[in-house]
C-alpha positions in Angstrom: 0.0 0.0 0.0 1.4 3.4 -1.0 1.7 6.6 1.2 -1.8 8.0 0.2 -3.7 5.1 0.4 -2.1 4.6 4.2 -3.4 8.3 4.6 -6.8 8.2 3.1 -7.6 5.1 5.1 -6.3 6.1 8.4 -8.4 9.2 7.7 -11.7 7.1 6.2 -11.6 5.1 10.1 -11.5 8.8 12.0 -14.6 9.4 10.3 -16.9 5.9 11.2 -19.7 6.0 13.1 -19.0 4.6 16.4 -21.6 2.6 18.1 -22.0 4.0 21.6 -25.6 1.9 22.4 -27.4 -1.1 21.3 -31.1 -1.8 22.4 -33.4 -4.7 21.7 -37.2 -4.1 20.5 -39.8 -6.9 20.4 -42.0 -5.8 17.6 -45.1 -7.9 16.5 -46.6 -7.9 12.4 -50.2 -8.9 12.7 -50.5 -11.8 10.8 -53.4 -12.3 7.8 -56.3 -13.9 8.6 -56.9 -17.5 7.9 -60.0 -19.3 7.8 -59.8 -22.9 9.9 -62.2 -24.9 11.5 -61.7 -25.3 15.3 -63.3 -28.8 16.6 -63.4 -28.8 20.3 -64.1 -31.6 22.9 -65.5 -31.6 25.9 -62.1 -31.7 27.8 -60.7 -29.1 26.2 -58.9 -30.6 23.7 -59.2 -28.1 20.4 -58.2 -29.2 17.3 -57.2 -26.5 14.4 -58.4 -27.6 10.6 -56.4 -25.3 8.2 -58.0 -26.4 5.3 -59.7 -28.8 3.2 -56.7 -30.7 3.0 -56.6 -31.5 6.6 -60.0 -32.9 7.0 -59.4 -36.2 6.3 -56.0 -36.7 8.6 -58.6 -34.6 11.3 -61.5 -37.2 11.0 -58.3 -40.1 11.2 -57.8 -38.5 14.6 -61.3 -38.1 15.7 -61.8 -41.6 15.2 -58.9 -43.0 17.0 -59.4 -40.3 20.0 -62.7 -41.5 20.3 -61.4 -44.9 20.0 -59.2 -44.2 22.7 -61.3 -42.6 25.0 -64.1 -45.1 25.1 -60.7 -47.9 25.9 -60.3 -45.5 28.9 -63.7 -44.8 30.2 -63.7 -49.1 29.8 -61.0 -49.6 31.9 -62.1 -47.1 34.7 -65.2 -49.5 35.4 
């Protein structure tokens, strides 16, 4: 590096910005609507349908909670 480009550098750093503070902001973006079907049960379980394409992996799992829960309230008695 030659004499002037020493000099113009040295002199470009004097001239930076120099970060004297940093803060941290939580900032929320409101997201679009989307339409969904919310099925809930009796005990509070909720389940989110996003769309059509989730209905019939939803009705799978309506069937075997059901399943399920009738196996439990069977084994209480």
């Amino acid at each position: 590096m030659n004499p002037r480009s020493k000099a113009r550098a040295a002199g470009s750093r004097a001239r930076r910005a120099v970060c004297e503070e940093v803060r941290f902001a939580e900032v929320e973006f409101e997201r679009p609507p989307k339409p969904g079907l919310v099925v809930e049960f009796s005990d509070g379980l909720k389940l989110l349908v996003e769309d059509a394409g989730a209905v019939d992996l939803a009705a799978e799992f309506i069937a075997a909670f059901r399943v399920h829960e009738r196996r439990q309230e069977g084994g209480r008695r």
